[in-house]
C-alpha positions, 0 to 999 in steps of 0.5 A: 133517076138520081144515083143513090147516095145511101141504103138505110137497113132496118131489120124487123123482128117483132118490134110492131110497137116501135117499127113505125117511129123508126121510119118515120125518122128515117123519112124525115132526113132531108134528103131528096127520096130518089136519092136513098132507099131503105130496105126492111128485112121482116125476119118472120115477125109473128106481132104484126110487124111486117103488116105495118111496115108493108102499109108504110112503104104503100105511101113511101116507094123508097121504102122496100119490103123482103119477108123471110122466115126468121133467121137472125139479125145477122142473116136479115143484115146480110140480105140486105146489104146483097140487094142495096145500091146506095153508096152508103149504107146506115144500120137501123135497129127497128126500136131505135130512131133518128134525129130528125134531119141529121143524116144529110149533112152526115152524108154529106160529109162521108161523100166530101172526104171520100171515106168507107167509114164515118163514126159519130154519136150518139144517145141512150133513150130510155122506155119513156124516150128520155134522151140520158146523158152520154156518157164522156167515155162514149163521145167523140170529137170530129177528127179528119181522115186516117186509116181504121188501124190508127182509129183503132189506135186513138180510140176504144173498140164501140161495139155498134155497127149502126154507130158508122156510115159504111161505103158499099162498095168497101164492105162488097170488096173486102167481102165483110159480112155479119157471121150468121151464127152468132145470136149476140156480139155480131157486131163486134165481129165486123166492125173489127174485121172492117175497121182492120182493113180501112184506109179512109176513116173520119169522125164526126162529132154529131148524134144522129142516133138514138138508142132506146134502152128497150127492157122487153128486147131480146137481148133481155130474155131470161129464158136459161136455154136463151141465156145459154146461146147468148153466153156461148155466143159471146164466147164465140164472138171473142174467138172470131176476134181473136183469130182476126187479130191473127190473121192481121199480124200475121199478114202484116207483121204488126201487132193488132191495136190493143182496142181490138183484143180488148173488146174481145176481153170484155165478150170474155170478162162478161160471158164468164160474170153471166155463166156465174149468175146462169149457173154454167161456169163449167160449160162455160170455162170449157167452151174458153178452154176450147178455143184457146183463150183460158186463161185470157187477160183482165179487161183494161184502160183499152176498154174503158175499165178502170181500177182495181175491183176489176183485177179482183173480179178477174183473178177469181174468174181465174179460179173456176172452182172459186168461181164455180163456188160463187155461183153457187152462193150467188143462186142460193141467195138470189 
């Protein structure tokens, strides 16, 4: 058997529709099939998902099948990286998809540079698979090898985990896995933690992934007591960032680079602009308060936040019982 180059995780979550597609690319990657597996966590589909991913994997045996009551992407994600024997390893959302033959040569290259971390692009597709333009701010040009500290020096925070190609056994020794409590932003969490500890990262200027703009997922879901988890989860994601931050000035006696503590602003900025349009600014401004981080700074130039209506907006965020107040009359004419 050939020695496996790369494990590809898709985590299922009632996404029958869309499962499919998602293989298919992932099959249609040019390489060899004893040279990479790919595992889909069924994470208690309840849509028929987990039927239709069993009848693929019938006709492909490098697709592996786990069906497990439902417990989060997180928990999905980390089961499977506890079973891959790739040396890479890509994440793939189950409503998203690959270019088709873009990630040999991406793996390729990982395997050429000997790195734990490969970043590239990728697209914004919307309900009709209308690849949109990137954005300029989301585009990055190939750069050589350098350490996850220096990237993060040279670059925004991007909070996708499946926008990098990540060596197993990098994330097996530094022990980095997706926190299981949170329902949003688990991403982030990681990738800071990984991207902290790198010595070996490079770019690459490709755009193997794309990213369907999907308005019936999760992340999308009005429900008040679902709004409520992903606010406070948001909040919490901001914490786990902040004591990572910590953590690593306080072992290397350096200051952290301002990407990190800027996404963690962003989880802030926008858990707070929710809260006003739920009506639970209290809660929220409590929930801050006690982790540690209110007041906590406006988002800036290090997360892509440009200009002064976002100094405005922060200053009144400031203010609880203004912003209280604005969300009472934001509710009253919504």
């Amino acid at each position: 058997m050939a020695d496996l180059k790369l494990t590809v995780i898709v985590p299922l979550y009632n996404s029958v529709a869309l499962v499919s597609r998602c293989l298919e690319s992932i099959v249609c990657q040019e390489i060899p099939a004893d040279e990479y597996e790919v595992i889909v966590v069924d994470d208690g589909s309840t849509d028929g998902g987990g039927d239709v991913v069993d009848d693929f994997s019938r006709n492909h045996p490098q697709v592996k099948v786990i069906h497990q009551p439902n417990a989060g992407v997180s928990a999905a994600r980390n089961r499977a990286i506890a079973m891959a024997k790739g040396r890479f390893l890509q994440f793939v959302d189950a409503d998203d998809y690959l270019v088709e033959g873009t990630m040999s040569q991406l793996l390729q290259r990982a395997i050429d540079l000997d790195v734990e971390v490969l970043v590239f692009n990728y697209h914004r597709v919307d309900d009709k698979l209308n690849i949109l333009a990137i954005d300029e701010n989301d585009f990055f040009s190939s750069m050589s090898v350098m350490t996850g500290v220096q990237y993060l020096s040279s670059h925004v925070m991007t909070p996708y985990v499946w926008r990098f190609l990540l060596r197993r056994d990098f994330l097996v020794q530094g022990n980095w896995r997706f926190n299981e409590s949170l329902v949003v932003c688990e991403d982030g969490v990681m990738i800071a933690n990984f991207l902290l500890h790198a010595a070996r990262v490079a770019q690459d200027d490709s755009a193997p992934y794309c990213y369907v703009l999907n308005s019936t997922s999760a992340m999308h879901n009005p429900d008040p007591q679902h709004l409520r988890r992903r606010i406070f989860s948001q909040i919490d994601a901001a914490a786990s960032i902040d004591d990572t931050i910590k953590r690593y000035e306080a072992q290397t006696g350096q200051a952290a680079p301002a990407s990190v503590a800027g996404l963690r602003n962003v989880y802030l900025y926008f858990s707070m602009t929710k809260a006003l349009t739920c009506g639970i600014v209290d809660d929220a401004v409590q929930r801050i308060s006690q982790r540690g981080m209110f007041p906590f700074p406006c988002v800036g130039p290090e997360a892509h936040y440009h200009g002064a209506k976002w100094k405005i907006i922060h200053a009144l965020m400031m203010k609880p019982a203004l912003w209280k107040l604005l969300s009472k009359l934001y509710r009253m004419l919504k």
